[in-house]
NUROBA-997546 format. One record per residue (C-alpha): residue in one letter; x, y, z. Coordinates in nm, 3 decimals, padded with zeros to 5 digits. Each point is the difference from the previous one (the first is absolute). Example, Ala and Ser with C-alpha at 12.3 -4.5 7.8 and 13.67 -1.06 7.14 Angstrom:
REM residues 2
(a (01.230 -00.450 00.780))
(s (00.137 00.344 -00.066))
END
This chain:
REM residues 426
(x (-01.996 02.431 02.113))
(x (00.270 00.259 00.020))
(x (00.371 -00.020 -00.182))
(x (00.301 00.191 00.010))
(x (00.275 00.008 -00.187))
(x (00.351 00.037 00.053))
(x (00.245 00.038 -00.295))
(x (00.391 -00.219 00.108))
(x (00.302 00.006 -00.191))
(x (00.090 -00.219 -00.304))
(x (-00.354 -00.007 -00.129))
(x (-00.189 -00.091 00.304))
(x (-00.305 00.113 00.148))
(x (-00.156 -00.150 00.317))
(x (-00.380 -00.001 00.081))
(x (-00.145 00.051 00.327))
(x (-00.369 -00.170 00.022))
(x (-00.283 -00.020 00.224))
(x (-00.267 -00.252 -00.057))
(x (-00.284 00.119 00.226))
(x (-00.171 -00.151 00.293))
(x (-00.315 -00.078 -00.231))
(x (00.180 -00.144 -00.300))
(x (00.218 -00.250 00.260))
(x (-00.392 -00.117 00.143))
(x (-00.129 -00.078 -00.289))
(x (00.303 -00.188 -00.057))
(x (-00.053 -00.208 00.294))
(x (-00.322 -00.019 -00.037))
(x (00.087 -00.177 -00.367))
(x (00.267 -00.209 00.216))
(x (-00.220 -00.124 00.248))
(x (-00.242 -00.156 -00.261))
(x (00.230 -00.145 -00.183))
(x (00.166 -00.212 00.324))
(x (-00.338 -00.004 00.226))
(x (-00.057 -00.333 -00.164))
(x (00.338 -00.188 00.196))
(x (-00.055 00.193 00.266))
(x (-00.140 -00.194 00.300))
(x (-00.130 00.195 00.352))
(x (-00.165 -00.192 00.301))
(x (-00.382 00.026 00.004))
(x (-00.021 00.092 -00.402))
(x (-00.046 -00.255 -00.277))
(x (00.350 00.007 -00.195))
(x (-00.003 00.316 -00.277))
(x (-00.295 00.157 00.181))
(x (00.197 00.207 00.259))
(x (-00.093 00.378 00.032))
(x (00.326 00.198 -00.089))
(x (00.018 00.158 00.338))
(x (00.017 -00.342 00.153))
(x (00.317 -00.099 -00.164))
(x (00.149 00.316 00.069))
(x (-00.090 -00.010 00.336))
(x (00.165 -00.357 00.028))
(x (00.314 00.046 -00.224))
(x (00.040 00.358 00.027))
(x (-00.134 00.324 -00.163))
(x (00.284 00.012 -00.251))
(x (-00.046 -00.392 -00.130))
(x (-00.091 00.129 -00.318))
(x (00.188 00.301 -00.032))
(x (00.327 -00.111 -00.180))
(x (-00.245 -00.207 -00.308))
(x (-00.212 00.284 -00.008))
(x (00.300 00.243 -00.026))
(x (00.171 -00.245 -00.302))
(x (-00.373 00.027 -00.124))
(x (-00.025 00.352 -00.029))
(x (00.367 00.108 -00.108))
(x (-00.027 -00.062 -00.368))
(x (-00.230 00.196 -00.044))
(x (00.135 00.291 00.222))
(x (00.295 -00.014 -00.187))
(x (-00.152 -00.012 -00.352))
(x (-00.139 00.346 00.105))
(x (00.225 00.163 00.189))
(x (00.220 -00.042 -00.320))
(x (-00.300 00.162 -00.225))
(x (-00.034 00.273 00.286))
(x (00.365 00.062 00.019))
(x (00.046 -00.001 -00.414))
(x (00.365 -00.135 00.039))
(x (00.108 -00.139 -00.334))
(x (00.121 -00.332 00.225))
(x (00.225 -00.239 -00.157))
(x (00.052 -00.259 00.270))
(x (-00.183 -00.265 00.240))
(x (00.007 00.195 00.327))
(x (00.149 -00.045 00.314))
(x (-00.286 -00.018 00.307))
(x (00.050 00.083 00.293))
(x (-00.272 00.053 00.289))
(x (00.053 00.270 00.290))
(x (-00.370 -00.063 00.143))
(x (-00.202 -00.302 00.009))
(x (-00.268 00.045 00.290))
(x (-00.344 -00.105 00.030))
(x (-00.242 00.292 -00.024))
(x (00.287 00.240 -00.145))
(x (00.075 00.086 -00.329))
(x (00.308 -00.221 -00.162))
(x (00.275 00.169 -00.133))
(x (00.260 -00.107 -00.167))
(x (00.259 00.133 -00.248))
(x (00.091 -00.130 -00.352))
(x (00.361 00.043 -00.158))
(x (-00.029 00.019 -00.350))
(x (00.234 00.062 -00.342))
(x (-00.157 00.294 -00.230))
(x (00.111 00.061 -00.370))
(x (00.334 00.128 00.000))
(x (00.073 00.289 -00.280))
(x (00.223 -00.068 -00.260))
(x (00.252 00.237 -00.147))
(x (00.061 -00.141 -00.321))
(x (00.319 00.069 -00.192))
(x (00.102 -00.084 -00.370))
(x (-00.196 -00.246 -00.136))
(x (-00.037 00.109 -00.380))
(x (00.294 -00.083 -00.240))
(x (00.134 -00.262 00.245))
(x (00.282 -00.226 -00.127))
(x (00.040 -00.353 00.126))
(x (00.230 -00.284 -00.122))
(x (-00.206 -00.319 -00.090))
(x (00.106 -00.226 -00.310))
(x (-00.249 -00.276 -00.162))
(x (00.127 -00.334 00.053))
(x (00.095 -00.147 -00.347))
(x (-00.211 -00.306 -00.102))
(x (00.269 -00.228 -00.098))
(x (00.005 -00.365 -00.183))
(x (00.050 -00.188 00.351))
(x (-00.289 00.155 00.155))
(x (-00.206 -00.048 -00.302))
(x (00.137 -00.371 00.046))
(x (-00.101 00.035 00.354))
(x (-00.346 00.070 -00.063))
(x (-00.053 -00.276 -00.221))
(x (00.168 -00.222 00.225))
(x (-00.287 00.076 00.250))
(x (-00.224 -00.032 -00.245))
(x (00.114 -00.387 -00.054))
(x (-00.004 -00.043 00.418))
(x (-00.365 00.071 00.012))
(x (-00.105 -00.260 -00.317))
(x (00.234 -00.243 00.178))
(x (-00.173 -00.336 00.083))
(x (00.123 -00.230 00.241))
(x (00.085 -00.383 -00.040))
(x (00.070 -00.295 00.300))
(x (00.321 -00.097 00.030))
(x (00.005 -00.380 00.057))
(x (00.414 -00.083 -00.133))
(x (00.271 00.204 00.172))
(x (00.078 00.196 00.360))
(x (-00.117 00.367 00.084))
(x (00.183 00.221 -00.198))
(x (00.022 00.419 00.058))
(x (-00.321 00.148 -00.164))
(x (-00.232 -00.307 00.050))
(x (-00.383 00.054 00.200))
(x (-00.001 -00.312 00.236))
(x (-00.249 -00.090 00.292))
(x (00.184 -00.066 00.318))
(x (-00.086 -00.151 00.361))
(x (00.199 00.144 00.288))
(x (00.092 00.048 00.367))
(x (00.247 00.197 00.174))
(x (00.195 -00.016 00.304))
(x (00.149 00.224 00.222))
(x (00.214 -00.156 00.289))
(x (-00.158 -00.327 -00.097))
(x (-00.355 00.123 00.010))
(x (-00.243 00.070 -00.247))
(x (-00.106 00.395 00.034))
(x (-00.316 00.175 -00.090))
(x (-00.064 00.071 -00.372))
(x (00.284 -00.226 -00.092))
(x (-00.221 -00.309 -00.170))
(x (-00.174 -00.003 -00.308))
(x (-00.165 -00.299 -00.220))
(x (00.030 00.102 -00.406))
(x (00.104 00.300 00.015))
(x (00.097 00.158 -00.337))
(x (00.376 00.115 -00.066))
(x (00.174 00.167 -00.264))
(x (00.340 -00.045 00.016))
(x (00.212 00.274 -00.035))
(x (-00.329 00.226 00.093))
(x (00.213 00.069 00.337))
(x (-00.311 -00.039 00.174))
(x (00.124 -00.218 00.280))
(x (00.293 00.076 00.255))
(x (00.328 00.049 -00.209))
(x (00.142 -00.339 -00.097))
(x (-00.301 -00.177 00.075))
(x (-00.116 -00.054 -00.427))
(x (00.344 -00.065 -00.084))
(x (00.105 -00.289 00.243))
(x (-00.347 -00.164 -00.213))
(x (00.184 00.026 -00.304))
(x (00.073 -00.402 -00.088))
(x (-00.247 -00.137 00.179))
(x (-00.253 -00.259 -00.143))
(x (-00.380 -00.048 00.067))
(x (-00.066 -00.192 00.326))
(x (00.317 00.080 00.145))
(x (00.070 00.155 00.357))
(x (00.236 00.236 -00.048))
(x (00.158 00.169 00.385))
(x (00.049 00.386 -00.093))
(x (00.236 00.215 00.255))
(x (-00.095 00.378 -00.005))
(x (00.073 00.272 00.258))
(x (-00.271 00.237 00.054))
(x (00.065 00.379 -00.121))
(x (00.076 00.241 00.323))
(x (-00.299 00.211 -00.083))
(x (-00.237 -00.253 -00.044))
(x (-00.384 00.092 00.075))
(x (-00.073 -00.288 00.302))
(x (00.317 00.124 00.218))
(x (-00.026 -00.362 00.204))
(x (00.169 -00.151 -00.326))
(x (00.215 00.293 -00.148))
(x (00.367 -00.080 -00.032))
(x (-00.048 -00.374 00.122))
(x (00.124 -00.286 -00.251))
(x (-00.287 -00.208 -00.091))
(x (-00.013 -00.412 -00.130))
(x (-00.316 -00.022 -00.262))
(x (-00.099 -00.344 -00.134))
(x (-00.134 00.030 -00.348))
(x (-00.179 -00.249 -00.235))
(x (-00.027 00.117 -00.343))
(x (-00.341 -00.122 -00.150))
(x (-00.005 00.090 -00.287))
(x (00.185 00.198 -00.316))
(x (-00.125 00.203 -00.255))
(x (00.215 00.234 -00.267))
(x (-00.152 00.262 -00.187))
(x (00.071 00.019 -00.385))
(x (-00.043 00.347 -00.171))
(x (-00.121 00.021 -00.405))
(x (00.211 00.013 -00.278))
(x (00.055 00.387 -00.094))
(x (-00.138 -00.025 -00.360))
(x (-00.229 00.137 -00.207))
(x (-00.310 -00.234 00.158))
(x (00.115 00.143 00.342))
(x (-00.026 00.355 -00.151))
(x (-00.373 -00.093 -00.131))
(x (-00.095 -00.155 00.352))
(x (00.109 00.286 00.180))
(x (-00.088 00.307 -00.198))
(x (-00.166 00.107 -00.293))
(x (00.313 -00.011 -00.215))
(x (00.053 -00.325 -00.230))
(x (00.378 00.029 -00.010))
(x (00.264 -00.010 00.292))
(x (00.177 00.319 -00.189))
(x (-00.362 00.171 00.037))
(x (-00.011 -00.105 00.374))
(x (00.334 00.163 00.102))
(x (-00.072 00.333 -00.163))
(x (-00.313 00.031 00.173))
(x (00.135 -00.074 00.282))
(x (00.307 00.276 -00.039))
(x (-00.254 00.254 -00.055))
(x (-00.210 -00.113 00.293))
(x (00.294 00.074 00.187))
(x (00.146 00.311 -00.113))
(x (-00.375 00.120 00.086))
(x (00.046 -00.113 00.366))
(x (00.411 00.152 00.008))
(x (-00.209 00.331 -00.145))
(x (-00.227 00.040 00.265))
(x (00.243 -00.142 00.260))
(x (00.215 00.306 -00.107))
(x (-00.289 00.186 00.027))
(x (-00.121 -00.043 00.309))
(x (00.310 -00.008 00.145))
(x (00.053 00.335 -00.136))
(x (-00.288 00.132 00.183))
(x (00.076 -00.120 00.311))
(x (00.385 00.169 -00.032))
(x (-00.181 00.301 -00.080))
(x (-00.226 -00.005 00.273))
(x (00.273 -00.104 00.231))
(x (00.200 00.298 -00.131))
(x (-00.320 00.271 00.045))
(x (-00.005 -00.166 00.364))
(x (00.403 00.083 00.043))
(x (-00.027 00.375 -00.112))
(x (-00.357 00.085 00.232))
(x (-00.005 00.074 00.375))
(x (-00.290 -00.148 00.263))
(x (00.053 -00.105 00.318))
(x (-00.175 -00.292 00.044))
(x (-00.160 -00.140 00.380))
(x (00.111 -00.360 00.117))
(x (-00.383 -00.049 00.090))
(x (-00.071 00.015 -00.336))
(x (00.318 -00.207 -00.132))
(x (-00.154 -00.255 00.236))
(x (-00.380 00.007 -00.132))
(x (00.162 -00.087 -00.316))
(x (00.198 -00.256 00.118))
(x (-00.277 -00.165 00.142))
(x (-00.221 -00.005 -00.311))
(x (00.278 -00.154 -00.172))
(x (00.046 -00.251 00.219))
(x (-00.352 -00.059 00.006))
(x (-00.046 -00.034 -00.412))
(x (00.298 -00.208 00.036))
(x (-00.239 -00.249 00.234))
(x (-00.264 00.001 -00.249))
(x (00.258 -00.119 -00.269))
(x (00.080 -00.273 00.257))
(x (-00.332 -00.093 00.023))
(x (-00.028 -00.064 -00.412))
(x (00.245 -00.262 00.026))
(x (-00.171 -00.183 00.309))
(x (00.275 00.168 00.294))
(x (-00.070 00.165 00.290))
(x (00.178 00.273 00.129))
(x (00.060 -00.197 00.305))
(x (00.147 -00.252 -00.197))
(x (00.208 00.193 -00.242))
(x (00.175 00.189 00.354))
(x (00.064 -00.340 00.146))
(x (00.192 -00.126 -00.315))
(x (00.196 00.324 -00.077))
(x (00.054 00.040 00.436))
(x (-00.089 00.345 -00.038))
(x (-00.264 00.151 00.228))
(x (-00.270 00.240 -00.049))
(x (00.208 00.297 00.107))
(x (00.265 -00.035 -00.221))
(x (-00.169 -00.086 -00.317))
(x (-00.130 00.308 00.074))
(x (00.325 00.163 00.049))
(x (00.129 -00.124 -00.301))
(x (-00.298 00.158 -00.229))
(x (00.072 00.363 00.122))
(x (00.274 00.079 -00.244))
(x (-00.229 -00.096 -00.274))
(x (-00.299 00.169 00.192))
(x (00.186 00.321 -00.024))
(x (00.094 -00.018 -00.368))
(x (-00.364 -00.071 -00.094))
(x (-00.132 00.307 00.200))
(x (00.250 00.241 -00.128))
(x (-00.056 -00.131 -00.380))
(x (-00.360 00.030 00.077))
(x (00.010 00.387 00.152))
(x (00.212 00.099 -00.253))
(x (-00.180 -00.164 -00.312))
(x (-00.295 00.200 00.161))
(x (00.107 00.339 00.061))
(x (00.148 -00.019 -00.350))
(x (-00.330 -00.126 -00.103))
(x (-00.141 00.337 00.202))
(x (00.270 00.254 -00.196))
(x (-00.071 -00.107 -00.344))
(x (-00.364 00.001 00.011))
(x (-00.040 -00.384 -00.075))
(x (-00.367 -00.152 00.067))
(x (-00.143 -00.314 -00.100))
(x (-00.266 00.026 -00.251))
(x (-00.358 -00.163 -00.091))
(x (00.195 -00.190 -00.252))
(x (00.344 -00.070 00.210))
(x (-00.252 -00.148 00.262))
(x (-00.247 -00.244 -00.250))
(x (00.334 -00.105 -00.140))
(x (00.122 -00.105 00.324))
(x (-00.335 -00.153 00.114))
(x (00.024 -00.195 -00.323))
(x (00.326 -00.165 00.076))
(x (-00.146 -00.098 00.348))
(x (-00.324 -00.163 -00.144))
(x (00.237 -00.181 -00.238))
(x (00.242 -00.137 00.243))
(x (-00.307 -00.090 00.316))
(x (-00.184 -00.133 -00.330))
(x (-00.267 00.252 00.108))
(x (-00.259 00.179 -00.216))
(x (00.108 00.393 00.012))
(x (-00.324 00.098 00.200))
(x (00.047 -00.224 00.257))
(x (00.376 00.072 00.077))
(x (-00.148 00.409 00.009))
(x (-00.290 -00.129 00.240))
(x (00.323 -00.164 00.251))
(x (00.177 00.289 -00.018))
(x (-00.117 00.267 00.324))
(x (00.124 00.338 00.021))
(x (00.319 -00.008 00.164))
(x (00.123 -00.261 -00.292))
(x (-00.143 00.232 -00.230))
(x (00.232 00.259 00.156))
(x (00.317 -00.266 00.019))
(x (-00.121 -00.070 -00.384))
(x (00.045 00.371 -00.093))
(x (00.339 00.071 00.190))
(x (00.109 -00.339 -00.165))
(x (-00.019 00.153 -00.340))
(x (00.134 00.329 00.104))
(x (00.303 -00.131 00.185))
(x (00.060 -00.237 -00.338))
(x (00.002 00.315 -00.213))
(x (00.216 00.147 00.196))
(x (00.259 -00.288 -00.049))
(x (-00.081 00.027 -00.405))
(x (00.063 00.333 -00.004))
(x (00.321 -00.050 00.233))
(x (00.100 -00.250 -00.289))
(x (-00.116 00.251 -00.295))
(x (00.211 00.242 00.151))
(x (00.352 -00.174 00.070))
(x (00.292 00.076 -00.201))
END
């Protein structure tokens, strides 16, 4: 395999690459075994067709294009050894020759590292106050605190009223038909949780068990299914049933049930100092991040779109996974939001680009001061992990291969670098 290299502008660098003839037939050969089995030709039992048979029927080249997607991730996993690029990007592929019995070519655009030219970064001044824990939010906590010990008792004597959790039948109409989606047998409501189409929970305010209630609503403009948006819809509702939820007492006893304190006085000072340790580290962190932003401001690199759009796409892409720990596809979220692929992806590159200049800056200030991650820096580390995966620490070190070894060690480096931006600020 031969590859050249070709340095472009803005941090670019394409790769020419020729697969040989030899590498492309064993390819095919691989190909061809793996399909000869739905492959049917006259006068052979089905699977047991001699290669040269099919390609005599279908064509010499009926393999070539599988046998080419077979053998390019390979080719391009070593043209990018061969070429020692520092590549920062997915690439761009494009193919100038794809012949049977010639050598495939094809080029590869690709991001590399760009340099940074870092400016001030010691002695950095930045304007970030600590929010003041004050009695109301203190009061606020608390308050939270008495929502989750609520309990929850039916209602049997009186009419909805704002806050109550009823069951509820309903149908809706549009035009004077019912519509997809638009039914639903017990389905729980909050009122007031604004969960339904504005005005919807409060035209159920009043009503009493067992009665059919007619609620007008107009469908929002921008609403997801585009056959109903701005269309005024009739919903009959039947509530089924009422329940209100009833919060404890704030006493002492609540104190005892809820912490380890015995008195109520005991409970709200623990609870101060729980958070004027969160408005601490808030201030903290957001420090940091006004210091890094600020070391970003004063550096120069000139950064290629191919890589703003790598990043782009792994953030999108750890955005799906989140999806997926709450039960959503992707599909689903874009068809609810009426976004499409290509602009969610648009709409991560700002961010893209602010994570891959805070990263290249972190790291070549990481590079100037000398900062490595140490035996102990990286069994601390491996400790949290096995703590939080409920892992023994052996194990989580036997997961770990050597390129998250690597990303272990530039985690702790670029993280001393932001402790020593912080260390450093005026």
């Amino acid at each position: 395999m031969s590859v050249t290299v070709e340095n472009l502008e803005h941090n670019l660098a394409k790769m020419t690459v020729e697969i040989p003839v030899e590498t492309i037939e064993k390819a095919i050969d691989k190909v061809y075994k793996q399909q000869r089995s739905r492959i049917q030709i006259p006068g052979f039992r089905k699977g047991r067709a001699p290669r040269v048979m099919i390609e005599r029927m279908y064509g010499k080249s009926v393999f070539l294009e599988d046998a080419v997607n077979e053998a390019l991730p390979q080719a391009y996993e070593d043209a990018c050894k061969e070429s020692e690029l520092d590549i920062v990007s997915q690439p761009k592929i494009e193919f100038s020759q794809v012949e049977r019995d010639k050598p495939v070519v094809f080029t590869a655009t690709v991001a590399v590292r760009p340099a940074v030219e870092l400016g001030e970064y010691k002695g950095l001044e930045v304007d970030v106050k600590k929010e003041e824990v004050t009695d109301e939010k203190v009061d606020e906590r608390i308050r939270q605190e008495q929502e989750k010990n609520a309990t929850t008792v039916p209602v049997e004597d009186r009419p909805v009223q704002d806050g109550d959790m009823i069951e509820l039948d309903f149908e809706g109409f549009v035009d004077g038909k019912p519509f997809d989606g638009g039914k639903g047998e017990n389905y729980p409501l909050t009122i007031g949780s604004k969960s339904f189409i504005d005005g919807f929970e409060e035209q159920l305010i009043g009503a009493n068990i067992g009665e059919e209630k007619d609620i007008n609503v107009t469908f929002p403009e921008d609403y997801h299914a585009k056959e109903l948006a701005g269309k005024p819809a009739l919903f009959k509702a039947t509530v089924k049933s009422i329940k209100k939820k009833e919060v404890p007492e704030l006493n002492d006893e609540f104190a005892s049930e809820v912490s380890e304190f015995e008195t109520l006085d005991e409970y709200k000072a623990d609870v101060r100092a729980q958070l004027e340790k969160q408005a601490e580290e808030k201030a903290k962190s957001d420090k940091e991040d006004a210091l890094v932003d600020k070391a970003v401001e004063n550096a120069k690199m000139d950064i290629p779109d191919l890589m703003v759009e790598s990043q782009a796409r792994n953030m999108v892409q750890e955005f799906s996974q989140r999806l997926s720990y709450q039960g959503l596809t992707m599909q689903q979220y874009l068809q609810y939001t009426g976004q499409t692929e290509d602009s969610l992806l648009e709409s991560n590159k700002d961010a893209a680009l602010k994570r891959i200049k805070s990263r290249l800056v972190l790291e070549e200030i990481a590079k100037a001061e000398n900062l490595e991650a140490t035996d102990e820096d990286v069994n601390a580390e491996i400790k949290k992990m096995a703590e939080s995966y409920g892992m023994e620490e052996d194990k989580v070190r036997e997961y770990l291969d050597e390129a998250q070894m690597d990303d272990l060690h530039q985690n702790i480096r670029v993280q001393k670098a932001v402790d020593l931006l912080y260390e450093q600020a005026k």
